[in-house]
C-alpha positions in Angstrom: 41.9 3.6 -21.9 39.7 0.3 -22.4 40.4 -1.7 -25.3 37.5 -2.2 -27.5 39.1 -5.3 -29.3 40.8 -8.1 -28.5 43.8 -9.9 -30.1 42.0 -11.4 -33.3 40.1 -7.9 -33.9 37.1 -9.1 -32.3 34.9 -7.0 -30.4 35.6 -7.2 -26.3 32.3 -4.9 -25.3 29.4 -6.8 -24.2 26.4 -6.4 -26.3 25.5 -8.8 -28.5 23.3 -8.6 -31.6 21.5 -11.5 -33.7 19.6 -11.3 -36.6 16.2 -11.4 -38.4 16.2 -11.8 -41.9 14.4 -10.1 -43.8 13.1 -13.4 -45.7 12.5 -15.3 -43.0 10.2 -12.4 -41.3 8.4 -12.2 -44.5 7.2 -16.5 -44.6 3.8 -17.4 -44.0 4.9 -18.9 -40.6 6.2 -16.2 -38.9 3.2 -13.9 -40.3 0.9 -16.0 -38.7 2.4 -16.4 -35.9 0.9 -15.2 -32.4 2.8 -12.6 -30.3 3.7 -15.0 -27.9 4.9 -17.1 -30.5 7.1 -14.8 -31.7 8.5 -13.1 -28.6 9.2 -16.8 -27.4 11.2 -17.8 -30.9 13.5 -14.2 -30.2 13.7 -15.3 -26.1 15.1 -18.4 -27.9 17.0 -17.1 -30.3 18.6 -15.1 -27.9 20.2 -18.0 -26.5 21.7 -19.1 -29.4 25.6 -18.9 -29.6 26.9 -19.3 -32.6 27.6 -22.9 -32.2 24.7 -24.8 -30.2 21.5 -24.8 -32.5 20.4 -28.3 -31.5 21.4 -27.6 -28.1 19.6 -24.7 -27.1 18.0 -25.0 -23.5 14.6 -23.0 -22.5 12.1 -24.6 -20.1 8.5 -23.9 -20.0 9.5 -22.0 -16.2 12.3 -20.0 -17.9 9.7 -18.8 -21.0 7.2 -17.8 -18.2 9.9 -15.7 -15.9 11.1 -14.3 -19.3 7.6 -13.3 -21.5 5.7 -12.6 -18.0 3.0 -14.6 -18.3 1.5 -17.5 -17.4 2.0 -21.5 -18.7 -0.9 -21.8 -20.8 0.2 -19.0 -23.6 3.7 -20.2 -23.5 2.4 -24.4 -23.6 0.6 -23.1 -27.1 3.4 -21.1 -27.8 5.8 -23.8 -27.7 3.0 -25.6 -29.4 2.7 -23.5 -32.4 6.3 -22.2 -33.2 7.0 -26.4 -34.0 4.0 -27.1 -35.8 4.9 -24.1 -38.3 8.4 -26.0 -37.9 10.2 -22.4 -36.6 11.6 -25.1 -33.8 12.1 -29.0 -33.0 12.7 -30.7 -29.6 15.8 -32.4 -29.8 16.1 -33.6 -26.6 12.8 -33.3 -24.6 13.1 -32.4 -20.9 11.4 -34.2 -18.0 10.3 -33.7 -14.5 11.8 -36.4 -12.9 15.2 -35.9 -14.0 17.9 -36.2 -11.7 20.1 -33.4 -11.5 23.5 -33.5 -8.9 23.0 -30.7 -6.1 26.8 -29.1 -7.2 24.5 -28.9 -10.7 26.0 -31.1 -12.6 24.5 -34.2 -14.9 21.6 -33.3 -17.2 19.2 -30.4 -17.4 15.7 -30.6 -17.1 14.5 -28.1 -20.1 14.2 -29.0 -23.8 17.0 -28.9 -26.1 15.7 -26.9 -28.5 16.9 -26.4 -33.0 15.8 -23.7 -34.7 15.2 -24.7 -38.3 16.3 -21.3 -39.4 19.8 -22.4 -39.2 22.5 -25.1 -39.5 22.5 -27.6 -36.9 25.8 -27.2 -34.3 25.3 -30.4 -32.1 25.6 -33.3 -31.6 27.5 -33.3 -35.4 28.1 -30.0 -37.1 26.3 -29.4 -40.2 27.4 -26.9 -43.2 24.5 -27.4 -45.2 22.2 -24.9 -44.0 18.9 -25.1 -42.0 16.1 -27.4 -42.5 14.0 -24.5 -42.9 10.9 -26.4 -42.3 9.0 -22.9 -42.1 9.3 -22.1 -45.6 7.0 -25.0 -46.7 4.0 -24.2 -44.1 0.9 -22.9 -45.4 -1.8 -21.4 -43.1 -5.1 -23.3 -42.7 -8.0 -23.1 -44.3 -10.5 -21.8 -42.0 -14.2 -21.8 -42.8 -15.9 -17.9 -41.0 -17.9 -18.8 -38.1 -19.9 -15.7 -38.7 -21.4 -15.4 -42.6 -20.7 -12.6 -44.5 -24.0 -11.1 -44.8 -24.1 -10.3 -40.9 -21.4 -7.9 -41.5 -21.2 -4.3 -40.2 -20.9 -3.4 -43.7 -24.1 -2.0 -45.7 -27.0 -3.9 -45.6 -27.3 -6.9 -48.0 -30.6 -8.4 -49.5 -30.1 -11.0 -46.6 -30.5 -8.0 -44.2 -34.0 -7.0 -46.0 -35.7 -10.3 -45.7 -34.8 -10.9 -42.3 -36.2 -7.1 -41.3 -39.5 -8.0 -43.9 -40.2 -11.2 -42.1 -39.4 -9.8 -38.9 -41.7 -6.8 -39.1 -44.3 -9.8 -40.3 -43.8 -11.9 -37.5 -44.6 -8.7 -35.3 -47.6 -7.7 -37.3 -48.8 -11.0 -37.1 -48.6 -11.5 -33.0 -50.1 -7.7 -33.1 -53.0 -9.3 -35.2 -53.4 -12.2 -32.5 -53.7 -9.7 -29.7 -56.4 -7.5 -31.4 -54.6 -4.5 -31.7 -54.2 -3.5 -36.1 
């Protein structure tokens, strides 16, 4: 028989679980976020440990193998979950870094925080999250389209435009010689 619990009571099997608050799924942020905002945040989330917010690698290559898509949704991605404040760059990745070829010496991905939570590295903090989320209010976007052109039932904007319309054809019928 396999033991389902080690020494200190703890859980040998495994699966893994983390959470979503309820809270946090209900903030302005994470309701406006895009799908591929959101899958990427749990992708990140994912990697969290328990003790390495702050320290959390994901490349842009990594998010793309792991959402299955291309760079450009996961660049705005990225892009959007830190100007709702959902993440921070604490270390930012390069290129040109120089990694060992046994693999040792830095990584090239960002070291990612989410805000959500206390901060593990480089110096434990007990305090709680930054939650930078909480205080990020949607834009203020003007419609492109105005509301009277609307699939909705006809306006008095709708009338004039099919009065002077229905002139503008009379008239050019009037120009031709035909009443």
């Amino acid at each position: 028989m396999t033991r389902k619990h080690n020494n200190k009571g703890r859980s040998t099997s495994e699966g893994r679980y983390f959470q979503m608050y309820e809270w946090f799924m209900k903030s302005a942020a994470w309701q406006y976020a895009t799908v591929y905002e959101k899958a990427l945040y749990i992708e990140i989330k994912r990697r969290y440990n328990g003790k390495n917010n702050g320290d959390i690698s994901m490349s842009h290559r990594e998010a793309q193998e792991l959402l299955q898509c291309s760079n450009r949704p996961i660049s705005t991605a990225f892009t959007g979950l830190q100007e709702k404040g959902l993440i921070k760059a604490t270390v930012k990745g390069a290129f040109d870094w120089k990694v060992s070829r046994t693999g040792s010496g830095n990584g090239r991905a960002t070291r990612w925080e989410l805000t959500e939570l206390p901060r593990d590295v480089p110096v434990k903090v007990l305090s709680g999250g930054s939650k930078e989320f909480m205080s990020w209010q949607p834009p203020t976007e003007k419609t492109a389209v105005r509301l009277e052109h609307t699939n909705g039932t006809p306006t008095a904007h709708h009338f004039e435009n099919k009065v002077r319309l229905e002139r503008t054809i009379n008239a050019g019928a009037y120009a031709y010689g035909t009443p």
